[in-house]
C-alpha positions as CSV (number, residue, x, y, z in Angstrom):
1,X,0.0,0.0,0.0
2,X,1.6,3.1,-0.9
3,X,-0.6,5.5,1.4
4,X,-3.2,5.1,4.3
5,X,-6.0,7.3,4.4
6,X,-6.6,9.2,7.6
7,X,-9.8,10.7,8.7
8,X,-8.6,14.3,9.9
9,X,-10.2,14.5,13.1
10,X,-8.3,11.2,14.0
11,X,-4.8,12.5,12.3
12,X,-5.7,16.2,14.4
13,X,-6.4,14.1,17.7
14,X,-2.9,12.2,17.9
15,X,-1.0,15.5,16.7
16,X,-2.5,17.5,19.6
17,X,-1.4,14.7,21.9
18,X,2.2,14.1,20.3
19,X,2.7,18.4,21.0
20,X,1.0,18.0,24.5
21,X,4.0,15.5,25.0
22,X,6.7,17.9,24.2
23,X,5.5,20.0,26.7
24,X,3.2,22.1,25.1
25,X,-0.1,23.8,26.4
26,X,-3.3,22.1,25.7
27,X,-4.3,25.0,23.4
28,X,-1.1,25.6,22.1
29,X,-0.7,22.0,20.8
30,X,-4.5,21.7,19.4
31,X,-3.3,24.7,18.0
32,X,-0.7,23.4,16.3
33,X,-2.3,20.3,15.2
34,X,-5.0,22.4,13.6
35,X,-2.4,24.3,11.2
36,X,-0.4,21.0,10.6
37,X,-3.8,19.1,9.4
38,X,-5.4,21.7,7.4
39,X,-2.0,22.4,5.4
40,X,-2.9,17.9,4.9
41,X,-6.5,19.0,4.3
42,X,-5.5,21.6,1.9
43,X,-3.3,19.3,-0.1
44,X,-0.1,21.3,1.2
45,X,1.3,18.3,2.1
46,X,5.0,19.5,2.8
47,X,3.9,21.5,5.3
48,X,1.6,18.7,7.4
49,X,2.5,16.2,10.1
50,X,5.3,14.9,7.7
51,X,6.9,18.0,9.8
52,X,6.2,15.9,13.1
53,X,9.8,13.9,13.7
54,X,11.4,17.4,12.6
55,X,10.1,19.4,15.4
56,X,10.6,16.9,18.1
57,X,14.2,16.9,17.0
58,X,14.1,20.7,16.9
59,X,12.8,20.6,20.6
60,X,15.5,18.1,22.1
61,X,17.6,20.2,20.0
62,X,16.6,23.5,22.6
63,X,15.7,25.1,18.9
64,X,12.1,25.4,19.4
65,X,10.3,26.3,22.7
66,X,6.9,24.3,23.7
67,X,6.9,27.0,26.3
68,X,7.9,30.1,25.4
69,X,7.6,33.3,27.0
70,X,5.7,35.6,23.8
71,X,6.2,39.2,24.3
72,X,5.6,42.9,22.7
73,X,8.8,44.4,22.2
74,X,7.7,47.8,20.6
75,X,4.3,48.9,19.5
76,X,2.6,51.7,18.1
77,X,-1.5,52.2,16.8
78,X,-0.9,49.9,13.4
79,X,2.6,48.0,13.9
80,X,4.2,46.1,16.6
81,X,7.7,44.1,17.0
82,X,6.9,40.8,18.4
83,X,9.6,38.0,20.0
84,X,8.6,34.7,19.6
85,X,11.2,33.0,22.4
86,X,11.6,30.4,19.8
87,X,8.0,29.5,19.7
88,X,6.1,27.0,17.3
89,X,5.4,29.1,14.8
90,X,1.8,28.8,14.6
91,X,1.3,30.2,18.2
92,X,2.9,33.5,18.3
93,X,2.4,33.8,14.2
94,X,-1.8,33.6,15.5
95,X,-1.1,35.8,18.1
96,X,0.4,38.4,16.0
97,X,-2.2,38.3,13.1
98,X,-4.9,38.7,15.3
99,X,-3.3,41.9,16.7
100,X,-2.5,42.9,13.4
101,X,-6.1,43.1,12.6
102,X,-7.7,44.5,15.3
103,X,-5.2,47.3,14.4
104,X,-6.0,47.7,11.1
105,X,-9.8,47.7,12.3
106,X,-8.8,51.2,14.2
107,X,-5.9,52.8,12.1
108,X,-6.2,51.1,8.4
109,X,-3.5,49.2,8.6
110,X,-2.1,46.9,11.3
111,X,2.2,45.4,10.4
112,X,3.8,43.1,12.8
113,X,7.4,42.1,12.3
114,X,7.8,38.7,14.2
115,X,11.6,37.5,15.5
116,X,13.4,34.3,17.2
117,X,9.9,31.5,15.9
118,X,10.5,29.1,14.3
119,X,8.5,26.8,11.6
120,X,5.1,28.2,10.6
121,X,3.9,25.4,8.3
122,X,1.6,26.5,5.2
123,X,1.1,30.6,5.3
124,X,-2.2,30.7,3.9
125,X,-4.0,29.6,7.6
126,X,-3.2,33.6,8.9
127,X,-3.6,35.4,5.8
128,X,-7.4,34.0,6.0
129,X,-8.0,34.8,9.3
130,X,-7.6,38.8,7.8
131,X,-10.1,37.6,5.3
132,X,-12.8,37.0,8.1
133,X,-12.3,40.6,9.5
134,X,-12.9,41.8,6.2
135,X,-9.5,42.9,5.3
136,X,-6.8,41.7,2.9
137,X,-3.8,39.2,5.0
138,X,0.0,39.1,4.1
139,X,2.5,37.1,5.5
140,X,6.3,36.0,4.9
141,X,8.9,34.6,6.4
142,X,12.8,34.1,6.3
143,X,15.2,31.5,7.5
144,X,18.6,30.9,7.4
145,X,19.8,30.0,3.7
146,X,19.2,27.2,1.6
147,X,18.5,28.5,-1.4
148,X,21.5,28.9,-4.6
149,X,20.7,32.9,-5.6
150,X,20.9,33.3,-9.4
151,X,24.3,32.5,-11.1
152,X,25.6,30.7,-7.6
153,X,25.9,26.7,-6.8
154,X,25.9,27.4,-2.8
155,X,23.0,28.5,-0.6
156,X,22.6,32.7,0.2
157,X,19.1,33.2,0.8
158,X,16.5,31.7,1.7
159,X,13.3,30.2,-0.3
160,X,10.8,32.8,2.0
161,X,7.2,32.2,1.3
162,X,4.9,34.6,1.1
163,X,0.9,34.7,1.0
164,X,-1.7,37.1,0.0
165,X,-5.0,36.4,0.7
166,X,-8.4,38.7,-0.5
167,X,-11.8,38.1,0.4
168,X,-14.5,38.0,-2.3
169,X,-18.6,37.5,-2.0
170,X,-20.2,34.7,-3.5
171,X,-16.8,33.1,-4.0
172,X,-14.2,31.7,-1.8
173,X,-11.5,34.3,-0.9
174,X,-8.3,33.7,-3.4
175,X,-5.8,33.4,-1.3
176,X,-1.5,32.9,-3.1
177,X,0.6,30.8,-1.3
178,X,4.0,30.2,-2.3
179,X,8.0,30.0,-1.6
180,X,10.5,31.5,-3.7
181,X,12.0,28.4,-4.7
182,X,11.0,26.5,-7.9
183,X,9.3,24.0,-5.0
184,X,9.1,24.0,-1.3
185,X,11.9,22.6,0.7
186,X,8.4,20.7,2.1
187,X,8.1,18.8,-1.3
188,X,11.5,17.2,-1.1
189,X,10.7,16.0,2.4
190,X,7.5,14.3,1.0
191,X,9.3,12.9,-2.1
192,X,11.7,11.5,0.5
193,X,8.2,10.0,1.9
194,X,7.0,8.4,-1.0
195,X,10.1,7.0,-2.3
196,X,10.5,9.0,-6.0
197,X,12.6,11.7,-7.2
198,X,11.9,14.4,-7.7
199,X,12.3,17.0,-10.8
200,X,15.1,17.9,-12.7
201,X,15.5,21.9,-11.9
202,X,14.6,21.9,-7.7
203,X,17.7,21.3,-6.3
204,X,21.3,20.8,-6.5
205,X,23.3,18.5,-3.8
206,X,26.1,19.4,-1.6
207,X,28.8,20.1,-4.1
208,X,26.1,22.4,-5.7
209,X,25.5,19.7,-8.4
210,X,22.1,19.2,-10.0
211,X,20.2,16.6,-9.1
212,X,16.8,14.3,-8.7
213,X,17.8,12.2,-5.9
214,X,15.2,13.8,-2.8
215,X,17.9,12.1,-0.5
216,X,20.5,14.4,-2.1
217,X,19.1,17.2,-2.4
218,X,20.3,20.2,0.0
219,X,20.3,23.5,-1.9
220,X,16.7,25.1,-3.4
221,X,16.6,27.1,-6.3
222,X,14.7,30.1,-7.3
223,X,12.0,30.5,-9.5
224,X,12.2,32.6,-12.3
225,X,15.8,32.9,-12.3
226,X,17.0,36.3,-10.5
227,X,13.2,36.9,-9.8
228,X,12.8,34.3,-7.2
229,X,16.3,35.3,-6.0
230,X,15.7,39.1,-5.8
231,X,12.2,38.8,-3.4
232,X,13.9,36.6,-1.7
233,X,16.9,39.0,-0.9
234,X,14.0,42.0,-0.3
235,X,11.9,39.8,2.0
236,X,15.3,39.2,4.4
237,X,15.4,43.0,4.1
238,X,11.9,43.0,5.5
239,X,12.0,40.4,8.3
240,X,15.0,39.5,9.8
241,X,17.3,42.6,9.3
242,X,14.3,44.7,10.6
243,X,14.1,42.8,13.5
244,X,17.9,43.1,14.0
245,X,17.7,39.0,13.8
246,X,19.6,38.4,10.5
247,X,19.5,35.4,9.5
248,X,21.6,35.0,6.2
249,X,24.4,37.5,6.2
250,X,26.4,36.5,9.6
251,X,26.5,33.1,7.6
252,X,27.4,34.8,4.7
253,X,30.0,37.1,6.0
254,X,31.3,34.6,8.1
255,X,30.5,35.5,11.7
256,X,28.3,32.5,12.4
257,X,29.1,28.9,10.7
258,X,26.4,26.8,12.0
259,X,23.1,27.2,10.1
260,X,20.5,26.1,12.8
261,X,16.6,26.7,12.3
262,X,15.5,30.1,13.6
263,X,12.3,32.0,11.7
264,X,11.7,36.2,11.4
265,X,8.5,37.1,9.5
266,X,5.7,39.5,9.1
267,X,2.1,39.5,9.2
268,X,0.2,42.3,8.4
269,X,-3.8,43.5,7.8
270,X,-5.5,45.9,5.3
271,X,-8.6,47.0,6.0
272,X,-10.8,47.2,3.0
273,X,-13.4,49.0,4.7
274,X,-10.3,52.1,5.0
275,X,-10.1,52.8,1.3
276,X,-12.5,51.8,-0.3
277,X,-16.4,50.7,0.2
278,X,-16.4,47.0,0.9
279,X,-18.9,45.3,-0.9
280,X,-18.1,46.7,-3.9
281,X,-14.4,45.5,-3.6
282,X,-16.3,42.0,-2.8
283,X,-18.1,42.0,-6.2
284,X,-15.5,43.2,-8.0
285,X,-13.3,40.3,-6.6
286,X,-16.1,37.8,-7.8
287,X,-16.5,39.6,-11.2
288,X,-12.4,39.5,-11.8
289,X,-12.5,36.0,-10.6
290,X,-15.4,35.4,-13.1
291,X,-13.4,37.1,-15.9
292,X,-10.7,35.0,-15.8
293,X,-11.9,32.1,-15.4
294,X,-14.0,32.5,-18.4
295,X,-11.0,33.3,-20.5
296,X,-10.5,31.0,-24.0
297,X,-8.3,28.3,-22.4
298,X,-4.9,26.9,-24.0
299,X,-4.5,23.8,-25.2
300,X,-4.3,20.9,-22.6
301,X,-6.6,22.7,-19.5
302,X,-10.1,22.0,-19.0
303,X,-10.6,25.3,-16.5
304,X,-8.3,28.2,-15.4
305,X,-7.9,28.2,-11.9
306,X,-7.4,31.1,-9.4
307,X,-4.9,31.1,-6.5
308,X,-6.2,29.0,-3.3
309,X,-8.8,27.4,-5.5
310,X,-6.7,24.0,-6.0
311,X,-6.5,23.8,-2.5
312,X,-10.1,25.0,-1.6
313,X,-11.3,21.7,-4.0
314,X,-9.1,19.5,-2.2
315,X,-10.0,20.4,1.3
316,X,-13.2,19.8,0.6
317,X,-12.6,16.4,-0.6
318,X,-10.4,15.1,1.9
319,X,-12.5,16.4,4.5
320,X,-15.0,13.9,3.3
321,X,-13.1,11.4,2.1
322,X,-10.1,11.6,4.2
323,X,-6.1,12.5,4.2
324,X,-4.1,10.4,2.0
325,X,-0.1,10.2,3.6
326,X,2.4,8.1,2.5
327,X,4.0,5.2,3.5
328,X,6.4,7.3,4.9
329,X,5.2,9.3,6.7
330,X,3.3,7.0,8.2
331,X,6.0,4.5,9.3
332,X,8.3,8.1,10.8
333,X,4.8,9.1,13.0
334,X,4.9,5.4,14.3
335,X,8.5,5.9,15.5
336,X,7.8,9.3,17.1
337,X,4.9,7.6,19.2
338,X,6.4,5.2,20.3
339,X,9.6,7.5,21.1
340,X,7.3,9.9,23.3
341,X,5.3,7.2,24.4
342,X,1.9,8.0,22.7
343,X,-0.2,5.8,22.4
344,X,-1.4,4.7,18.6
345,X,-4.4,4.9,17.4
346,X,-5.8,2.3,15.6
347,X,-4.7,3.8,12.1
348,X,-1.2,3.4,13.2
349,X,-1.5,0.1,14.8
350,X,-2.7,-1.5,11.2
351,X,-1.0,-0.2,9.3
């Protein structure tokens, strides 16, 4: 069998208890299930419980903090500094966003630059809690490198994601979602999974060598050539270095050798309601979803699809049908429970 399907609110369950484990708070962990199984539910694989074993290395490690201690640093009426303390990303990154829109609600705008978290899974989850509130999300984030920049064979940024999510109307918001890198680092990870190589083009090994081998593979590249490269370079300008937590030039420059996980980002809220009257930015959304969807379509596509709508048709099929993870995945979740002592649920015992 080359996958077992999971029911999510099974898969959900056992990742709340795995986090509880590590120390976590109740909430905190259910938390961090529910962002781990939606990315599943969403068909972001790479950025699901495949990430499990990694952050319970990452916490005997000391690099992430089941218990951190989240605090303001600075803060003003539409932007605030926040330091994470090394938390699970998806704790002090919902934290943040929700500030961020309440003060966008009051001022137009509400920008939070985020420092010391680390791994934040699939961005889309807080760019559409902004959608909600009525207002337009955006998030990124930078790590240390592992990413060639144009022209080079050796990591120098990072692949930072970055999502933008818009609410429409009648149809679901569209919400983009994507790294700077040809694929996600995520995508290897799961090839690694499933047993199969991955593309020609994603990654080069060690020696800064192309190739398809997932096992191999240890340096991104960009997409679009010195586009990918260049927002990648600008988003590092935008979160780390404005948080006075770079992450890529002390490695660069020498000063630090050891490239450990750490995570700077930045969520921020527009509020539509601001600048312009909301329900007719709501229709026009719909109407320019409309209009290009009804475009004459090339050669070889059945329908033109708008960004998050992939993932909307998917969610709604595994969340009847059930999540689909590989062999894998399956067989490194096993190993975790039975490291941490959790006890496995039936899904894990038969299979």
């Amino acid at each position: 069998m080359e996958s077992v399907c999971v029911d999510w609110r099974v898969l959900q369950k056992f990742t709340s208890e795995v986090f509880e484990k590590l120390g976590m708070a109740p909430e905190d962990a259910a938390l961090e299930a529910e962002v781990l199984v939606w990315a599943n539910l969403s068909g972001i694989d790479s950025h699901g419980v495949l990430r499990i074993p990694w952050y319970v290395e990452l916490v005997e490690r000391a690099l992430m903090n089941p218990k951190p201690n989240i605090r303001i640093l600075r803060e003003t009426p539409s932007v605030l500094m926040v330091e994470g303390d090394r938390a699970f990303g998806p704790v002090v990154t919902v934290f943040a966003m929700d500030k961020v829109i309440t003060k966008a609600k009051k001022t137009g705008i509400g920008w939070a630059v985020l420092r010391n978290i680390t791994h934040q899974g699939a961005l889309g989850y807080y760019t559409l809690m902004a959608t909600r509130r009525n207002a337009v999300g955006i998030a990124i984030v930078c790590s240390p490198p592992n990413m060639a920049p144009f022209g080079a064979r050796a990591p120098g940024v990072h692949n930072s994601p970055i999502s933008i999510a818009a609410p429409a109307k009648q149809h679901p918001p569209l919400v983009l979602d994507m790294a700077t890198s040809i694929a996600a680092g995520g995508k290897i990870r799961l090839a690694r999974d499933k047993g199969s190589p991955i593309p020609q083009g994603w990654a080069l090994d060690k020696n800064g060598e192309p190739t398809t081998d997932p096992n191999l593979a240890s340096i991104l590249l960009p997409f679009g050539g010195p586009k990918g490269s260049g927002l990648a370079m600008m988003f590092e300008c935008l979160t780390g270095i404005m948080a006075g937590n770079p992450l890529q030039e002390p490695i660069l420059s020498g000063k630090k050798k050891q490239r450990e996980h750490n995570q700077n980002g930045v969520v921020a809220a527009i509020d539509i309601g601001t600048f312009t009257d909301l329900e007719i930015y709501r229709q026009t959304v719909d109407g320019y979803i409309e209009g290009v969807k009804s475009l004459p379509r090339t050669e070889g596509f059945s329908e033109i699809l708008v960004p998050g709508e992939l993932e909307r048709i998917t969610y709604e099929k595994r969340l009847k049908n059930g999540i689909p993870l590989p062999r894998g995945t399956v067989e490194n979740l096993k190993e975790t429970a039975r490291k941490l002592n959790v006890a496995l649920p039936e899904w894990l015992r038969d299979n």
